[in-house]
C-alpha positions as CSV (number, residue, x, y, z in Angstrom):
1,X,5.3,3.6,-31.2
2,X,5.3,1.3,-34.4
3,X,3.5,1.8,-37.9
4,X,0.1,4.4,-37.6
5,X,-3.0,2.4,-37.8
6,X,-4.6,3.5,-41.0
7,X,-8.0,2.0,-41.1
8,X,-11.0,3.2,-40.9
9,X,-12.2,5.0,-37.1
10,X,-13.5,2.6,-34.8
11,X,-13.7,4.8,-31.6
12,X,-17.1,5.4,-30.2
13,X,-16.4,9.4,-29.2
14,X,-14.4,12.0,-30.7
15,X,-11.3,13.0,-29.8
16,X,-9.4,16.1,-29.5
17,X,-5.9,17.6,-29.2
18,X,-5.6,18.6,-25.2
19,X,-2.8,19.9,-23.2
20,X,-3.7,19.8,-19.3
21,X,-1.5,18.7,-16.3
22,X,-3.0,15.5,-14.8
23,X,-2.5,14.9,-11.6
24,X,-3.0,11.0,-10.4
25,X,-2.5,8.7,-7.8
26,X,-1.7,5.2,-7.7
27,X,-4.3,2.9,-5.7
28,X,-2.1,-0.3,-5.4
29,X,0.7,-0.5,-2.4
30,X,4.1,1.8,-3.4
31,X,6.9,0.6,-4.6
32,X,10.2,1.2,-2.6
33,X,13.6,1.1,-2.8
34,X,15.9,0.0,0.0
35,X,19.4,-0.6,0.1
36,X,21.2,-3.4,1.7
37,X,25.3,-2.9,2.2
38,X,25.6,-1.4,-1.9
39,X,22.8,-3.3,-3.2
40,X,19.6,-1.7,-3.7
41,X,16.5,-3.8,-3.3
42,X,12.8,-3.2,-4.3
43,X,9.6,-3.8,-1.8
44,X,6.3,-3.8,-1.8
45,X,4.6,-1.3,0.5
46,X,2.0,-3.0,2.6
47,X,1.1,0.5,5.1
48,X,2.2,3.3,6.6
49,X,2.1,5.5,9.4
50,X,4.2,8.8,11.0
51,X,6.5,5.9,12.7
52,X,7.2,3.2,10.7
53,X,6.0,0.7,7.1
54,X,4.9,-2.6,6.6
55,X,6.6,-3.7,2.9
56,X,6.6,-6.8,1.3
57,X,9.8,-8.2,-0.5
58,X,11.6,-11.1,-1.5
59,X,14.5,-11.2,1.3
60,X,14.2,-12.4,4.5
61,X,16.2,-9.5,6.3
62,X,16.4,-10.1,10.1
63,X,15.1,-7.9,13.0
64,X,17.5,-5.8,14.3
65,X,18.6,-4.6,10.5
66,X,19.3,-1.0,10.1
67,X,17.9,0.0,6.1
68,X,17.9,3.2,4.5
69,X,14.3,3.5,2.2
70,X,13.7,6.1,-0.4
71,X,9.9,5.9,-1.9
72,X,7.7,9.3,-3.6
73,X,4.7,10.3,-1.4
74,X,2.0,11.1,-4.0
75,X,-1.0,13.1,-1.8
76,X,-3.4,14.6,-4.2
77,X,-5.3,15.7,-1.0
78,X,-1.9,18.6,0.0
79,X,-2.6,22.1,0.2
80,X,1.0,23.1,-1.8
81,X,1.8,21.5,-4.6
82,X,5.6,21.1,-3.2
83,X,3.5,18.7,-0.5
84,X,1.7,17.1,-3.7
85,X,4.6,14.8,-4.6
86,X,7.3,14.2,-2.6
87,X,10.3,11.7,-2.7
88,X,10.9,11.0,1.3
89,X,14.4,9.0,2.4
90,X,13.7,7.5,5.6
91,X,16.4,4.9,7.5
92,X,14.5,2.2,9.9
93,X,15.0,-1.0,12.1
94,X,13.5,-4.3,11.0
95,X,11.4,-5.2,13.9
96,X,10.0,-8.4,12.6
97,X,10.3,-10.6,9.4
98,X,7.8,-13.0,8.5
99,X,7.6,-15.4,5.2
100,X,4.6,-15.7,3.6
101,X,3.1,-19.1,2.0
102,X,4.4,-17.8,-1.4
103,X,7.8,-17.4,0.0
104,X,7.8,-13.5,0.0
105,X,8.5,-11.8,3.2
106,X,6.3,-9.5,5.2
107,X,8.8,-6.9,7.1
108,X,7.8,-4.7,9.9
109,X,9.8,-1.5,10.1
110,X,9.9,1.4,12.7
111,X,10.9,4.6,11.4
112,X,14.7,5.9,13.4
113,X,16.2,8.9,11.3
114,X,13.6,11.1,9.2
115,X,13.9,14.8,8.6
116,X,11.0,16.8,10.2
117,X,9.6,17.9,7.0
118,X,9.3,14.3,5.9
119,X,8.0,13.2,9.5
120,X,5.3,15.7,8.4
121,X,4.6,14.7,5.2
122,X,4.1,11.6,6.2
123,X,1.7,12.3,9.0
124,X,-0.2,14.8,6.8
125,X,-0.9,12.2,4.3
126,X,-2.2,9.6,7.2
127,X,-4.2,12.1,8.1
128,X,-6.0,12.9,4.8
129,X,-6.0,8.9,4.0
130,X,-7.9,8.4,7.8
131,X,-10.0,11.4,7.5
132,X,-10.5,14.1,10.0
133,X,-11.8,12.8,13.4
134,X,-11.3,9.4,12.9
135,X,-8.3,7.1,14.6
136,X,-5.5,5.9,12.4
């Protein structure tokens, strides 16, 4: 952290020394990592649902591409906390690829290999996003 400030107080409350476990959750689209061949590449995720993820990146990867994805699943709405945060590895297909005006691309990805307790994860926090009773 650099040099202590050692002027005079200039907040507008108090403060005090606190020691509590804070649970958050990040309200912009996920980052996740993917890898192509040995090369690991970062996206954007755009949505998601029990079958598949909409992510924004850089490359223009073809339909038909086979990727394996790794991202963390933070649902703040689980019953357990080992549902509360959860890394999930997924591998998909690339069903479509389209490039933006700004020269990003817009991937659509179905969902083919992804453990059962992931699958559920997944779907659990879809559910809790939607809200009971209402269509995804």
């Amino acid at each position: 952290m650099g040099n202590k400030y050692s002027g005079p107080d200039r907040r507008k409350f108090r403060r005090v020394k606190a020691n509590f476990i804070v649970i958050y959750k990040i309200n912009h689209p996920l980052e996740m990592r993917m890898m192509l061949g040995d090369n690991e590449v970062h996206a954007v995720m755009f949505n998601l649902s029990e079958n598949g993820v909409a992510l924004l990146t850089n490359y223009n990867i073809p339909s038909s591409t086979l990727l394996s994805m790794k991202f963390i699943l933070i649902n703040d709405n689980a019953i357990s906390d080992a549902e509360r945060i959860k890394q999930i590895k997924v591998n998909g297909e690339v069903r479509y690829s389209m490039r933006s005006e700004r020269g990003e691309c817009r991937l659509g990805i179905c969902f083919t290999d992804t453990s059962e307790a992931d699958r559920r994860t997944i779907a659990n926090f879809v559910r809790m996003q939607v809200g009971p009773g209402t269509a995804a």
